[in-house]
N, C-alpha and C positions, 0 to 999 in steps of 0.2 A: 051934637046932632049929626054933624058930618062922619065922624066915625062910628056914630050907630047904623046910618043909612048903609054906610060901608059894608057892614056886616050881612046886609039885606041883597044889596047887589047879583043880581041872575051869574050862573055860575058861565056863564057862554062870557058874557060880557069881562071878567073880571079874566078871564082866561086871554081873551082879545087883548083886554090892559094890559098885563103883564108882557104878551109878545110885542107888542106895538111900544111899550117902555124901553126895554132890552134890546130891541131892533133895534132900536133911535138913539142908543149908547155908543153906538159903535161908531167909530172912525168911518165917514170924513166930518160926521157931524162931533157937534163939539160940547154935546149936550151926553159926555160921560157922567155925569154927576146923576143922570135916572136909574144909571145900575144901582145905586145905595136904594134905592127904595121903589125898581120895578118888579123884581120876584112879591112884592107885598100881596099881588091880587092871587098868586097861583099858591103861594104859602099858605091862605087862607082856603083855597079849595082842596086842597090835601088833608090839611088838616080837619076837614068837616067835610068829607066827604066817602065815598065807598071806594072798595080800591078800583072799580070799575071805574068808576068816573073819573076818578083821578087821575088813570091811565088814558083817558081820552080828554080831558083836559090839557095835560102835560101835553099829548100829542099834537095838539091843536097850537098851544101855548110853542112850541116847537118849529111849527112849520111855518109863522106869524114868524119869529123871531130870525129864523134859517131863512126865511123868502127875504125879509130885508136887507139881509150880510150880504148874503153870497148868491145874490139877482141875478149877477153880473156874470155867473154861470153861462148863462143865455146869449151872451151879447157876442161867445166868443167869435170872432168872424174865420179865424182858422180855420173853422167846424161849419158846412151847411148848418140852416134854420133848424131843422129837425132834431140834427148830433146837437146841439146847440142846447134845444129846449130841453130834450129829455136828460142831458148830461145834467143841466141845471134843476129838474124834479127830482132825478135819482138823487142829486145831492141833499136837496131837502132833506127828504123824505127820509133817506140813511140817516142824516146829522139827526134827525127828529125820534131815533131811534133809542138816541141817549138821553130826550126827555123822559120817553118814557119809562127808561130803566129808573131815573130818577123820582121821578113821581109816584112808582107804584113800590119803591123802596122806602119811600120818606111815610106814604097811606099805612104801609102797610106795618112797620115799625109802631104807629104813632096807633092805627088800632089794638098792637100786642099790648106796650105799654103807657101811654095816652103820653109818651116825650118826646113824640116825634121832631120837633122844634128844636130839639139839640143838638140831633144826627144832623141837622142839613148840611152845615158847611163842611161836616166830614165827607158825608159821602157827595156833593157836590163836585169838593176835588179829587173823591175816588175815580167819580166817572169822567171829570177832564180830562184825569191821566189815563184812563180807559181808551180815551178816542185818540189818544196819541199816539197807539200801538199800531202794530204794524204794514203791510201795505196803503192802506185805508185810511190811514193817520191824515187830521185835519186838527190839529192843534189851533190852527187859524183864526179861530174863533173863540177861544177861550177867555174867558169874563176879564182877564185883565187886560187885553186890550181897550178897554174901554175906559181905563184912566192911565192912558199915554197922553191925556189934553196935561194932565199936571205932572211936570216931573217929580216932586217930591212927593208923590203919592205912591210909585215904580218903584223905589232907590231900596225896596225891602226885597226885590228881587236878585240883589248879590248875595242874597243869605237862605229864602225859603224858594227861587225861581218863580217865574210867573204864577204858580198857583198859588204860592202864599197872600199874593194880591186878589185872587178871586175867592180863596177861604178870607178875608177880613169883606171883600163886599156884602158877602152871604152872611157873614156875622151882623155886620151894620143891616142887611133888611132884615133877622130877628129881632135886636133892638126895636127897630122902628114899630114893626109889628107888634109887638109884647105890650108896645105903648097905647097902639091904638086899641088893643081888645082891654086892655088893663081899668081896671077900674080906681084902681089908686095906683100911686110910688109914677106918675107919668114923666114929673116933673125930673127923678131921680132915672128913668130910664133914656130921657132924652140926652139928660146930662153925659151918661156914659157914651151913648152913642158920639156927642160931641165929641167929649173926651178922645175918645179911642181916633177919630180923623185927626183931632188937633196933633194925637200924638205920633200917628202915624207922619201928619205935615214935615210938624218940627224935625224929628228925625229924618226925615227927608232931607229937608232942606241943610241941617247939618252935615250929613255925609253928604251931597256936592259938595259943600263946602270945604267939606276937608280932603276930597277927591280934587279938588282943582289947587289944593294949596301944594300938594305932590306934588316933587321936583320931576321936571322933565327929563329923560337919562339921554334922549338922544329924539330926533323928529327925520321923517321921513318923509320928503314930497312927491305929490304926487298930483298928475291932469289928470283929472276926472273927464273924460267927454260923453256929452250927450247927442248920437249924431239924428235923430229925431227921423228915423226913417219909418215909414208904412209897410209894417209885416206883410201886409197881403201883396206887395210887390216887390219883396227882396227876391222872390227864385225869380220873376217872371224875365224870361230870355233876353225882353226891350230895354229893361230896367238896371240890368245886373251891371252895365257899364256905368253908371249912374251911380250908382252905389261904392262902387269901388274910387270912383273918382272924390266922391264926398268922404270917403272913410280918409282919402289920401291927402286932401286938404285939412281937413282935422286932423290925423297926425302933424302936419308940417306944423299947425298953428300951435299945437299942442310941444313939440320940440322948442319953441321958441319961447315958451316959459320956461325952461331949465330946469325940469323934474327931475326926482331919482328913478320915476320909471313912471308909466303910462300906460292906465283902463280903459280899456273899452268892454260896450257892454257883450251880454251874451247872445252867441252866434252871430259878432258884428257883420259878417260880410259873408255873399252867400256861394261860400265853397268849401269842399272837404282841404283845408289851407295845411292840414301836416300833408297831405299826399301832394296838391296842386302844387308842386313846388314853383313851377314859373309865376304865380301868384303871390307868392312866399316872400321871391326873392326879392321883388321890389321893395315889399316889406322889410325885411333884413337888411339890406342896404340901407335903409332909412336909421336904423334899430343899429346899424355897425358905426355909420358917419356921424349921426349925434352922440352917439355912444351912451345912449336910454331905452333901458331894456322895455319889452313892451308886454302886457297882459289882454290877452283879449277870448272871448268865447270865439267857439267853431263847434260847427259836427264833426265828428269821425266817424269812419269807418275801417272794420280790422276783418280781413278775411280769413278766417279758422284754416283745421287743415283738411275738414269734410269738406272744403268750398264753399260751407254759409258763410255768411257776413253778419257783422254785430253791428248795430249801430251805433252812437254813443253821443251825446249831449257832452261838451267837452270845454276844456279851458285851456289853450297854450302860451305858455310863457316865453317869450322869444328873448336871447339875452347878446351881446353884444358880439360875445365872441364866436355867435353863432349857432350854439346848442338851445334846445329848445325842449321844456318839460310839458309834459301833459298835467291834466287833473279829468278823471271822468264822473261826471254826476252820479250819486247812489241813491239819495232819491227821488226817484221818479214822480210824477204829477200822475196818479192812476186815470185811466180812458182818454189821459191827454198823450203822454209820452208812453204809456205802456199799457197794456192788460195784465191785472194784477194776478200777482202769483203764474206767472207766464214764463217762468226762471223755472221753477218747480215741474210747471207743464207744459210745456215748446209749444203743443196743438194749439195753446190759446192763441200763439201768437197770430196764427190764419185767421182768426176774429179781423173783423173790420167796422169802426164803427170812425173809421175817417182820425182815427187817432195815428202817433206815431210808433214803432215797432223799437224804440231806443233799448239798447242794453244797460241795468246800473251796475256804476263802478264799483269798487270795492276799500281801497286803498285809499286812506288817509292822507294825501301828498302833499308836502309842505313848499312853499317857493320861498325862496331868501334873495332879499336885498340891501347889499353893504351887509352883511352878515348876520340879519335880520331874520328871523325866517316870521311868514306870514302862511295865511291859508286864504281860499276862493271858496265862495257858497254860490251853486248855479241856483238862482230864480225862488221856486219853492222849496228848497233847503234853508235858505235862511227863517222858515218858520218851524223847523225841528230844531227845537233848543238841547239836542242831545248831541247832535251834528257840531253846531257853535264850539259847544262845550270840550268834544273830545280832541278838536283843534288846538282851543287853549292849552287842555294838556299834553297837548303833545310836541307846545313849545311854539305855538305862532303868538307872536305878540301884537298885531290887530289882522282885522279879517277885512278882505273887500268881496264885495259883493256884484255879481255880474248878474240881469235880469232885462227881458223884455216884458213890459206887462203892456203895450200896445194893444195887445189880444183882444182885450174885452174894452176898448175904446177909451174915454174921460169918466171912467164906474170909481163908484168905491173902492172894488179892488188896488186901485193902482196906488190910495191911500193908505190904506188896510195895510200890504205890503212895506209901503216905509214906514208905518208905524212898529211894525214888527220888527225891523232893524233895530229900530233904537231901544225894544224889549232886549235884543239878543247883545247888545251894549251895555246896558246895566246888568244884566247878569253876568257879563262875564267882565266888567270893567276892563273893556276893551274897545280903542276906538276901533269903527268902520268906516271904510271908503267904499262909497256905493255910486257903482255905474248906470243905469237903464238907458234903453234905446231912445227911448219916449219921455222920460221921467218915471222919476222923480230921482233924480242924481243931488250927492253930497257926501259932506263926511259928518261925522256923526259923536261926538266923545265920547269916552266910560262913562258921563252922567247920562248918556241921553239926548243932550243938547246938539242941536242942530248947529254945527259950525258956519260952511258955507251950502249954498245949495242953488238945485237949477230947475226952476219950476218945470209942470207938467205939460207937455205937447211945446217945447221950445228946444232948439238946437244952442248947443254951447260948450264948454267948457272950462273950467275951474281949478286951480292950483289950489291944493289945500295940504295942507302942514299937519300930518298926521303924528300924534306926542306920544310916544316910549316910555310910559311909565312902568315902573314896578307895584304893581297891584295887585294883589289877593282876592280871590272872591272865594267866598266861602260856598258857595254853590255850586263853583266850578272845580273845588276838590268833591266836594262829597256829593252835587249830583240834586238828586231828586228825594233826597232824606225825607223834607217833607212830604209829600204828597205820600211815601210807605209808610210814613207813621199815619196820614190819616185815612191810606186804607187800612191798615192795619187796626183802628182804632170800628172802623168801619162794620169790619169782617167781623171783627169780634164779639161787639155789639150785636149785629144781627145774627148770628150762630149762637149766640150765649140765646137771646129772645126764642129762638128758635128750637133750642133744645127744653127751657123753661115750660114753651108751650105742650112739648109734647108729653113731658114729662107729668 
């Protein structure tokens, strides 16, 4: 009786469901387990529906789901109310843009040849890896976020990367689905859907296991600190003596656990620290007499030889013997740190919509300790899992992480983001040391697993024991294999249907 009324269900309603399902998946709530079976209400409006409606469903089904995630748009205090609101609608509304490529893909397939229900999870992770491209890229949100509550559910992402976790959700809600319209074989359809978690669990839980039985080859320590300052008062003129004094008592404290070296987070302290050398120095002298090298965000700034200035979101590595390496962010947070595609066209950058005018970096830069080499991801880089990746290859053996997420206050966001580390760790079977201003600081393993950690809006610091293993990921040689084979399986599908028709 329930799953007939189902089928009766006003298609507005069933569209609300679905976004209010998949909203409600996402980190910090812990109710990921609605992804298996919240596309179920928008599946069945696709499929019995016009591609009209399906395209305005999806859209709806989109802006429901996108207004729960990423609220937090709104909150930024950086930003006046205004830059604020509309940065958080424009976001919507774009992300909701990729509903509706989806939904009038899946109608319109399934009117050509009535199988529309086979294509989903193909083309599902066509379009994830669609929104991951260029400037505009928000990977952020992508369906497998939303089972980072279970680590054995993740652990498939050393081998097909995070979309290979949101192609098996999408598969698990046609299961489910199939079940409910089915008139026989229920029993046998629910079995598989079990099956397929059970097997996806076991597996899981297998390979941590055999990820943490890996010999350790060597451990690298490291203070994490959290020094919990209020972005809206790190420039202000009253303030900036205050801040500098808190950064310098956290080093001291942070020196006297005996690290191989020491995080701070991104843009710890508020000055251009490669140029202000008398600011520098006291730092350095800290950095020469305990003799521990130090990592910490800064902005630069580099004057050309037209006499523009670049500006640059940045990370310096200050090392004992006094030499000091740069890293400059590549990329950029769009209408936060930049106007996109404003490399391409300078005019943009006279736009003003209360955002910052930063330059992105270019150069892959490696920092090494005890002969180690490592990589830094500023803030929103650590959700471009391409970024992670080309690090690994190119020889860092774990990554830390430098980020302010203060910005938008005690939001989802600032969850969302550490959950995304610990994605960018199991794909690349590599642990993270992650720093924020604010929180959420910790280090992180190749499973996943949260080591030590320093909750949200608290000042502190932690020595954590970061392990050197020799690991393999099979995603971080080859990449994004999967997600071309299911566009590719995608493209062909609908180009084949499409030709059929005309013909």
């Amino acid at each position: 009786m329930i799953m007939s009324n189902f089928l009766f269900i006003s298609k507005w309603k069933l569209s609300v469901l679905s976004g209010i399902l998949i909203g409600l998946s996402y980190p910090p709530s812990p109710l990921g387990f609605l992804a298996w079976f919240g596309l179920i209400p928008l599946i069945h409006i696709l499929l019995n529906s016009s591609i009209v409606y399906s395209i305005k469903w999806s859209f709806i089904t989109g802006v429901i789901v996108n207004g729960i995630t990423v609220y937090w748009f709104g909150l930024n205090s950086g930003a006046g109310l205004v830059a604020a609101t509309v940065s958080m609608v424009s976001a919507v509304l774009y992300l909701s843009i990729f509903w509706i490529l989806f939904g009038f893909l899946c109608c319109w397939y399934h009117k050509m040849t009535g199988y529309g229900l086979s294509i989903l999870p193909f083309l599902w992770v066509s379009i994830e890896y669609l929104r991951s491209l260029g400037p505009l890229s928000f990977p952020w949100i992508n369906l497998a976020l939303t089972q980072t509550f279970s680590l054995p559910l993740i652990q498939i992402a050393d081998v097909t990367g995070s979309l290979g976790i949101s192609f098996w959700i999408v598969v698990l809600n046609m299961i489910i689905y199939t079940t409910i319209i089915s008139n026989s074989s229920k029993k046998q359809l629910l079995s598989i859907g079990a099956l397929l978690l059970f097997v996806i669990f076991i597996l899981g839980f297998l390979r941590i296991s055999s990820i943490q039985n890996i010999n350790t080859e060597n451990k690298i320590n490291v203070s994490i600190v959290q020094p919990n300052i209020d972005p809206n008062l790190k420039w202000e003129q009253n303030f900036r003596d205050k801040i500098f004094s808190t950064m310098d008592s956290l080093h001291n404290e942070a020196i006297i656990l005996d690290p191989d070296f020491i995080l701070w987070p991104e843009a710890a302290l508020p000055t251009y620290l490669r140029i202000n050398y008398s600011k520098r120095r006291s730092i350095l002298q800290k950095v020469k007499k305990s003799n521990i090298p130090l990592l910490t965000g800064t902005p630069d700034r580099i004057k050309k030889e037209d006499n523009q200035i670049d500006y640059y979101n940045a990370a310096m590595f200050i090392k004992p013997d006094g030499s000091t390496k740069m890293y400059y962010k590549m990329h950029l947070v769009p209408f936060a740190e930049s106007i996109p595609f404003s490399n391409n066209f300078p005019s943009l950058k006279k736009l003003n919509f209360g955002q910052a005018n930063f330059t992105a970096g270019s150069d892959y830069t490696l920092f090494t300790i005890d002969n180690i080499s490592f990589a830094n991801l500023i803030c929103y880089e650590s959700s471009i899992p391409n970024i992670a990746r080309k690090f690994i290859n190119l020889g860092a053996k774990f990554i830390t992480i430098e980020t302010n997420d203060s910005w938008c206050g005690h939001s989802s966001g600032v969850y969302q983001h550490f959950q995304i580390a610990k994605m960018r760790a199991v794909e690349n079977r590599t642990p993270i040391a992650r720093s924020a201003n604010t929180g959420i600081s910790a280090l992180i393993l190749p499973t996943g697993k949260v080591n030590k950690k320093i909750h949200f809006n608290k000042q502190g610091i932690i020595l954590a024991s970061i392990p050197i293993k020799n690991i393999s990921s099979f995603y971080t040689k080859y990449g994004d294999w999967f997600a071309f084979v299911c566009i590719l399986i995608s493209v062909i599908t609908l180009c084949f249907t499409c030709l059929q028709k005309r013909s």
